[in-house]
C-alpha positions as CSV (number, residue, x, y, z in Angstrom):
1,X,1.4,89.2,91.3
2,X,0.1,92.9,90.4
3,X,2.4,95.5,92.2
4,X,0.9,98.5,93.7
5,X,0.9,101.7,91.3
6,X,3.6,103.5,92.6
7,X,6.4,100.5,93.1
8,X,5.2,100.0,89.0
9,X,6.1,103.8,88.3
10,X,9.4,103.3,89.9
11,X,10.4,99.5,88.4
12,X,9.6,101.7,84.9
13,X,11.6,104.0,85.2
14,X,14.6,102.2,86.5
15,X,14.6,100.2,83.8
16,X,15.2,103.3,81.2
17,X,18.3,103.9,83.7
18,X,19.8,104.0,87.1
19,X,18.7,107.4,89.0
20,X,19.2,108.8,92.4
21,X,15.9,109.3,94.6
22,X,16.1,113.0,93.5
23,X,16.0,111.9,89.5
24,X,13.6,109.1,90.6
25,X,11.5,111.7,92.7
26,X,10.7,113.9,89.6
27,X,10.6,111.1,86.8
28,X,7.3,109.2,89.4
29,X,6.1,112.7,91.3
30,X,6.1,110.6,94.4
31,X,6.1,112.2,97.7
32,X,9.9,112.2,98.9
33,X,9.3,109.9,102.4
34,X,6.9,107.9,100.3
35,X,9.8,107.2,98.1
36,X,12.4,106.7,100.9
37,X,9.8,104.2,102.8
38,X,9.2,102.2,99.1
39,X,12.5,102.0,98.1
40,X,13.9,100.3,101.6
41,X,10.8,97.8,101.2
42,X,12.1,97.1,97.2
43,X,16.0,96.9,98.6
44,X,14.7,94.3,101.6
45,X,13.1,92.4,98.9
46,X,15.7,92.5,96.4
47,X,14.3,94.2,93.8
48,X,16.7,97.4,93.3
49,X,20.3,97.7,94.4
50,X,22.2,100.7,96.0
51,X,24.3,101.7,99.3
52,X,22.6,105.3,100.0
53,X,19.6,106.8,98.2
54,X,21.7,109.4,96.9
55,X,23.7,106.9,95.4
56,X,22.4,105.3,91.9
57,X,19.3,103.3,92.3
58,X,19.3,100.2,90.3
59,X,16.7,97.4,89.2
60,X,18.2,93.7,90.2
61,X,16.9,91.4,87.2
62,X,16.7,88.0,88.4
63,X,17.1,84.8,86.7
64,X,15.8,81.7,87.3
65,X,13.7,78.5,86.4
66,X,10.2,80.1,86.6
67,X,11.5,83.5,86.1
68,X,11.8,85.7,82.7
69,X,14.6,88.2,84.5
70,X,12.2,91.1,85.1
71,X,9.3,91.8,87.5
């Protein structure tokens, strides 16, 4: 399944480190709310981890049968 553009741009670069929306902000140049708005969609799904946006954002690999433990 192709993600859209800007969930890609965020999945890369979490995986260079974990960032807080402000790092993550600058590193994709997506529009703050956007960024808010993606990121609760990505927690809901369990794709990233944290407890606050300010907090470290972090990519959740998973691993499974059909799954290589990256999206």
């Amino acid at each position: 399944m192709d993600l859209p553009e800007d969930w890609n741009k965020i999945i890369m670069a979490l995986r260079t480190r974990p960032m807080d929306i402000y790092e993550l902000r600058n590193e994709t140049n997506i529009e703050f709310e956007k960024l808010k708005e993606i990121l609760k969609t990505m927690k809901l799904l369990d794709m990233v981890s944290y407890k606050h946006y300010k907090d470290p954002i972090k990519i959740i690999k998973k691993e499974g049968k059909n799954d290589k433990g990256h999206y």
